[in-house]
C-alpha positions in Angstrom: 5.6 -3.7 14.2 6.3 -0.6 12.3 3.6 -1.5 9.2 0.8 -1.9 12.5 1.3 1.1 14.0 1.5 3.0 10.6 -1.1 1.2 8.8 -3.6 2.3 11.8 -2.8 5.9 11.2 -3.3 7.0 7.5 0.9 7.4 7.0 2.3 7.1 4.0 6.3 5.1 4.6 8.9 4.6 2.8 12.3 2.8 3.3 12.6 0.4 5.6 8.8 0.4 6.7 5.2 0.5 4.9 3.0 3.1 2.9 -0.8 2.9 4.0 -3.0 3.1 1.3 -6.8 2.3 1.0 -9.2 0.6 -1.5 -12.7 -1.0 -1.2 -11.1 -4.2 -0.2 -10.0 -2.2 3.0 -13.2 -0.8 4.0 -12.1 2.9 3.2 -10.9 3.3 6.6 -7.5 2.9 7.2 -5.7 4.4 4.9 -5.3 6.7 1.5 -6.8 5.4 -1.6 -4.3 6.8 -4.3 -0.7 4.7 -4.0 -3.2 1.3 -3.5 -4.9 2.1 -6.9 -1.6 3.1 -8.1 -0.1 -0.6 -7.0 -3.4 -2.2 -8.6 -2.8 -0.3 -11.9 1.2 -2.6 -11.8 -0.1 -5.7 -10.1 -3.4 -5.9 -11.8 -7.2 -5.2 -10.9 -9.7 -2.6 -10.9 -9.2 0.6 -8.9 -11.9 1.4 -6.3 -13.5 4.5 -5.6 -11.6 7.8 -4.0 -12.6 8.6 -0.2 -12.8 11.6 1.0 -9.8 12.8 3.3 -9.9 11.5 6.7 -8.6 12.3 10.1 -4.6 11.2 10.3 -5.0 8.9 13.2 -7.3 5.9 13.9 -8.1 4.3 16.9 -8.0 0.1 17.2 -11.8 -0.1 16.9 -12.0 1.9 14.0 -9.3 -0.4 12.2 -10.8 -3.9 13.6 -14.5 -2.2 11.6 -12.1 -0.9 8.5 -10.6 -4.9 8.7 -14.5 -6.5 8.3 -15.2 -7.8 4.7 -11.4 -7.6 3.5 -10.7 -10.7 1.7 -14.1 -11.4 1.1 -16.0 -11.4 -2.7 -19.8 -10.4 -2.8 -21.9 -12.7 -0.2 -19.0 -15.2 -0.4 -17.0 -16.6 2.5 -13.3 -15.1 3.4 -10.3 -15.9 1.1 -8.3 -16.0 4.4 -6.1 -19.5 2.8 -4.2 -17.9 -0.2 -0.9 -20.1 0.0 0.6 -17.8 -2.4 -0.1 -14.7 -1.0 1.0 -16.3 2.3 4.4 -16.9 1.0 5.3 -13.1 -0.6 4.7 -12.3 2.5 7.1 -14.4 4.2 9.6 -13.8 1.6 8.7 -9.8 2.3 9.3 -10.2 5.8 12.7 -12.2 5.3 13.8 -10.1 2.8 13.3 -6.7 5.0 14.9 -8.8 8.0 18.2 -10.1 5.7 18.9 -6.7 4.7 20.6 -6.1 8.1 22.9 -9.0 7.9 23.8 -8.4 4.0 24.5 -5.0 4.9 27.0 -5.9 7.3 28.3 -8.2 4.8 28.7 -5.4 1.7 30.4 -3.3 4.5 33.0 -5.5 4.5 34.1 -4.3 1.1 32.5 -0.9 0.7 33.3 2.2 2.9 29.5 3.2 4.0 29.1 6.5 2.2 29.9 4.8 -1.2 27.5 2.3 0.1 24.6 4.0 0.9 25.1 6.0 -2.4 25.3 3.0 -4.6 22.1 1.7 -3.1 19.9 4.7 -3.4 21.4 5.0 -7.3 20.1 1.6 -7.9 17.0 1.7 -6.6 16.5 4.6 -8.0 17.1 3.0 -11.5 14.9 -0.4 -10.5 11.9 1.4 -9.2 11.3 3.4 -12.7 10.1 0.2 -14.9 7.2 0.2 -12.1 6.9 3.9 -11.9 6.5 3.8 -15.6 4.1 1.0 -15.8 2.2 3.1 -13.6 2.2 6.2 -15.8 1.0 3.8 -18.9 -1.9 2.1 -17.1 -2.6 4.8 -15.1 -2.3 8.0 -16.5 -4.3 9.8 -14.0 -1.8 8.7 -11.7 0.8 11.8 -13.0 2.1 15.0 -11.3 -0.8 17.7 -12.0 1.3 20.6 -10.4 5.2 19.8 -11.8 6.8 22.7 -10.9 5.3 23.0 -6.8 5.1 19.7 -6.1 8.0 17.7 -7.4 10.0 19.9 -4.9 8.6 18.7 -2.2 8.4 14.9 -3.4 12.5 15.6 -3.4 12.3 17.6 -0.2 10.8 14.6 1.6 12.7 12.3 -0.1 16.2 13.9 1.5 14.5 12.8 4.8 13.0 9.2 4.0 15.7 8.1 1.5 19.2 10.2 1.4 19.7 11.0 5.5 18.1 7.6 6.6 19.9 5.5 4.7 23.4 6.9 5.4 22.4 7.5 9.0 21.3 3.8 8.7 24.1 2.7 6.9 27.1 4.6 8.7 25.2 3.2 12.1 25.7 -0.5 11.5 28.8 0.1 10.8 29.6 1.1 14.4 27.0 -1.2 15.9 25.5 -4.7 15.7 22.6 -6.1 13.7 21.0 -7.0 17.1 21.4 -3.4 18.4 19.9 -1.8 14.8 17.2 -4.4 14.3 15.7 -3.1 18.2 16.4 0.6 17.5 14.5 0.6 14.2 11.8 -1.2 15.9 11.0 1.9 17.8 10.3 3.8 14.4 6.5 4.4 15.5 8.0 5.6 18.8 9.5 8.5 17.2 6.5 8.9 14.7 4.6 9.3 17.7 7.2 12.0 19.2 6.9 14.2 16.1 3.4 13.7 15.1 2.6 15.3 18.8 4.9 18.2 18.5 3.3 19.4 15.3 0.1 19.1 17.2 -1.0 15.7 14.9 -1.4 13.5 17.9 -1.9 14.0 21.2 0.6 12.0 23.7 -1.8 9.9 26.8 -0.7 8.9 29.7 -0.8 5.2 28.3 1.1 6.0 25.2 4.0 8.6 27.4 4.4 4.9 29.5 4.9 3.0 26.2 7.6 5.5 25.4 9.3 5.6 28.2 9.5 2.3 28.8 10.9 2.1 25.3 13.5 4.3 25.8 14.5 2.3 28.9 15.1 -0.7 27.1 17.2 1.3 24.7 19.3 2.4 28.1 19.6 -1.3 28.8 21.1 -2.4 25.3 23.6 0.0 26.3 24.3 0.2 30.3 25.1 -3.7 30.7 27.9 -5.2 29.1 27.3 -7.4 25.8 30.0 -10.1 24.5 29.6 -10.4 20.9 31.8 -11.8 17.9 35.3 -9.9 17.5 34.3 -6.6 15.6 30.5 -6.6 15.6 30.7 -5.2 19.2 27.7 -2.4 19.2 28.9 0.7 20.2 27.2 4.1 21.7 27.8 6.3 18.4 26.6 3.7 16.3 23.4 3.0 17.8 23.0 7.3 17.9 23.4 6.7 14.1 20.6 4.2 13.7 18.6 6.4 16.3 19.2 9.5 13.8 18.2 6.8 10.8 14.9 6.2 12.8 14.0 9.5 13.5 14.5 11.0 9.8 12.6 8.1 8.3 9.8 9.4 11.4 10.0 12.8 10.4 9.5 11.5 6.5 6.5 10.0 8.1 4.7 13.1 9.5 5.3 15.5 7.0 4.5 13.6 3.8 0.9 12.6 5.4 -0.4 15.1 3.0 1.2 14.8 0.0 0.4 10.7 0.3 -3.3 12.0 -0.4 -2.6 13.5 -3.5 0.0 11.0 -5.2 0.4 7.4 -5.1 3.4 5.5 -3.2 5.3 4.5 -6.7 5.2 8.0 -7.2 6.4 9.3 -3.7 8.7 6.5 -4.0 10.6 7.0 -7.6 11.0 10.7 -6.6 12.2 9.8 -3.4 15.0 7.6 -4.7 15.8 9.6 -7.8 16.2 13.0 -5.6 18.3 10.9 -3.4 20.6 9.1 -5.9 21.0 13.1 -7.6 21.7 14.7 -4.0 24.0 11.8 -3.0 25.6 11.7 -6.5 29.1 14.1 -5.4 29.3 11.5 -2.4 29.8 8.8 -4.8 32.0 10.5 -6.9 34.5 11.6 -4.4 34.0 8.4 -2.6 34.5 6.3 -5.8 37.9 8.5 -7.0 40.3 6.6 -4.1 38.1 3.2 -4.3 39.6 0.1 -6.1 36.6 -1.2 -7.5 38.1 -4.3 -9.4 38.7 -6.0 -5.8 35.0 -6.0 -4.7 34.2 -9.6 -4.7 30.9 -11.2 -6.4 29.6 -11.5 -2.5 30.3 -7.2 -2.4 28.4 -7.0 -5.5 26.0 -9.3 -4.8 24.9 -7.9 -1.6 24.9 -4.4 -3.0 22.6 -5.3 -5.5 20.0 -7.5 -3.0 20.2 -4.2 -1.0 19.2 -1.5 -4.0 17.0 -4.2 -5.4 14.8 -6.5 -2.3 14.2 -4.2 0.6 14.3 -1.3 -1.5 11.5 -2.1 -4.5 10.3 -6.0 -4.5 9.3 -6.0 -1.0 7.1 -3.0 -0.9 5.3 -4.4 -4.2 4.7 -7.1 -2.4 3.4 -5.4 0.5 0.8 -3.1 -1.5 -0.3 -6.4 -3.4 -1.0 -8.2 0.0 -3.2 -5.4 1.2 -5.6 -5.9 -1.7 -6.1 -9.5 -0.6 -6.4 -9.5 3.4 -6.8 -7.0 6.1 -3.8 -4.3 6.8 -3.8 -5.3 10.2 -2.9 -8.7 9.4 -0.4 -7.8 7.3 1.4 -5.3 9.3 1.3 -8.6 12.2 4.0 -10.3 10.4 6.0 -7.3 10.9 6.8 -8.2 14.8 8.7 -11.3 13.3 11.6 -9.0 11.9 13.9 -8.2 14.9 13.5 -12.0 15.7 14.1 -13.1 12.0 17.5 -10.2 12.1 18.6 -11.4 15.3 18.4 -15.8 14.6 20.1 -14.6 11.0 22.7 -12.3 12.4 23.8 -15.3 15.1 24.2 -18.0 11.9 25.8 -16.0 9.5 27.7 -13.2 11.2 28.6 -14.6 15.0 26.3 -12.1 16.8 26.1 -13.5 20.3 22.2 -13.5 21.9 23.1 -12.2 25.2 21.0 -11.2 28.7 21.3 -7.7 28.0 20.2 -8.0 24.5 17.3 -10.2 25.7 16.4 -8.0 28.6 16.7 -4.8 26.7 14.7 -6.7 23.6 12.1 -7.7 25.8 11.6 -3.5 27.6 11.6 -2.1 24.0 8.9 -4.2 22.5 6.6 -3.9 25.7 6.9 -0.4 25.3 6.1 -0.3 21.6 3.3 -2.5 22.0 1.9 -0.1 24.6 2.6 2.6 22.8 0.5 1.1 19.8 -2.6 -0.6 21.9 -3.3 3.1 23.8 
């Protein structure tokens, strides 16, 4: 739901969600050219040509004329059946939607600032094989202006990366994967909120009903009661956590629009999580000094590492190699499977009851998404 909304609206993500990019195979329409070719140059393939700068939002025709002649070679028919390509993205989508429920799992043995630190250091260490493949195949790919724009690639990054994740992290502690799952969902809610305040977007009548609607179903998730497993009750301060998580990551959004233009997302990305693993680095230290390491267990470790290692690196691979084969729009589709995927996992693995409320307030949220997105 998230990648849809984005992909339509030339937005570079990074996190939990998706980073438009654009190439020949996407008509040159949708989104901007440099962190696709960037992708190409680790995945493989030829780099297509560099549009000009366009406009930051697009409207559904516009994307349904940018999704024409993906997929397709010279005078040939669609490659629509690519069984392979099929299953990344399956494995993308249940990867992004797992990482909920192994989060809840590692918090059962780390305290969430040492958490959310560990992660970001990881991933910080796994993206730079890719960030330097880039660099090798790519050299035009590198920082032109080191000592202006690096900054800001680490300015950004405290937004997208350091304050979303512990927001994120230090909210499902205090809340269920259910409750997170549906609040996250709302991401292009809040990109929406921002992107109209710095005078980006302008809010319709359509799109204000999508919000509020939106928010309503957030009010019901939270006014009626909910009977879940002992401790994975959601509570009020938790979901404001995961609310705070979303609305960084949105503010991440806006403002990196135009730095997306100029450098690719493995770029964005690897300064993201390296200026978030140095900022968060005195967290982990004091957090580490009164932590008995030794009695993590291998499931601690494990999930630590899936965390740093699936959502946070393989799964956006994926999702930039997927958009050189098929349209972004039908990519970003699989996206709506996510909260469904988090809440069937979170109910066989961690006791996380399906209740009315959760239905009812499920149900409001996505109308109003969808709205928001369709107007």
């Amino acid at each position: 739901m998230i990648f849809r909304f984005l992909a339509r609206r030339d937005y570079f993500l990074v996190g939990h969600a998706v980073s438009p990019v654009t190439c020949r195979s996407v008509g040159q329409a949708i989104l901007p050219a440099a962190a696709f070719q960037a992708a190409l140059a680790v995945w493989g393939g030829p780099p297509g040509p560099q549009p000009a700068p366009r406009p930051a939002f697009f409207g559904l025709s516009q994307c349904k004329k940018a999704d024409e002649g993906v997929g397709r070679g010279p005078g040939g028919p669609p490659h629509e059946k690519h069984t392979l390509l099929y299953i990344l993205i399956a494995l993308m989508v249940f990867f992004w939607s797992a990482n909920y429920i192994v989060a809840k799992i590692a918090l059962r043995e780390f305290p969430p600032l040492l958490l959310g630190g560990l992660r970001i250091c990881l991933a910080g260490l796994f993206i730079l094989p890719a960030y330097a493949m880039q660099r090798a195949s790519h050299p035009k790919s590198e920082i032109r202006n080191p000592k202006s724009e690096i900054p800001m690639l680490v300015y950004l990054g405290l937004f997208g990366v350091t304050l979303n994740q512990l927001f994120f992290i230090v909210g499902l502690s205090r809340t269920s994967v259910l409750h997170s799952s549906l609040i996250i969902a709302m991401t292009p809610i809040f990109v929406l909120a921002i992107a109209a305040l710095i005078k980006q977007e302008q809010i319709t009548v359509r799109k204000a009903a999508g919000m509020l609607i939106a928010v309503i179903g957030v009010g019901i998730l939270n006014a009626l009661p909910a009977s879940t497993a002992p401790g994975a009750s959601p509570t009020l301060l938790g979901d404001l956590f995961v609310f705070l998580a979303g609305v960084t990551f949105a503010m991440f959004t806006v403002l990196s629009k135009k730095v997306s233009l100029r450098h690719s997302a493995i770029t964005v990305n690897t300064f993201a999580y390296v200026g978030g693993a140095v900022a968060l680095a005195p967290v982990v230290i004091w957090q580490g000094q009164s932590f008995s390491y030794h009695t993590v267990t291998l499931a601690g470790w494990s999930s630590l590492l899936y965390m740093a290692l699936f959502p946070s690196v393989i799964c956006y691979l994926i999702y930039y190699y997927a958009l050189g084969h098929i349209s972004a729009s039908r990519v970003s589709a699989f996206s709506y499977l996510q909260p469904v995927i988090a809440t069937l996992l979170a109910a066989l693995t961690l006791g996380e009851r399906v209740t009315l409320p959760l239905v009812a307030g499920g149900a409001v949220i996505f109308s109003g998404v969808y709205l928001t997105e369709r107007a």
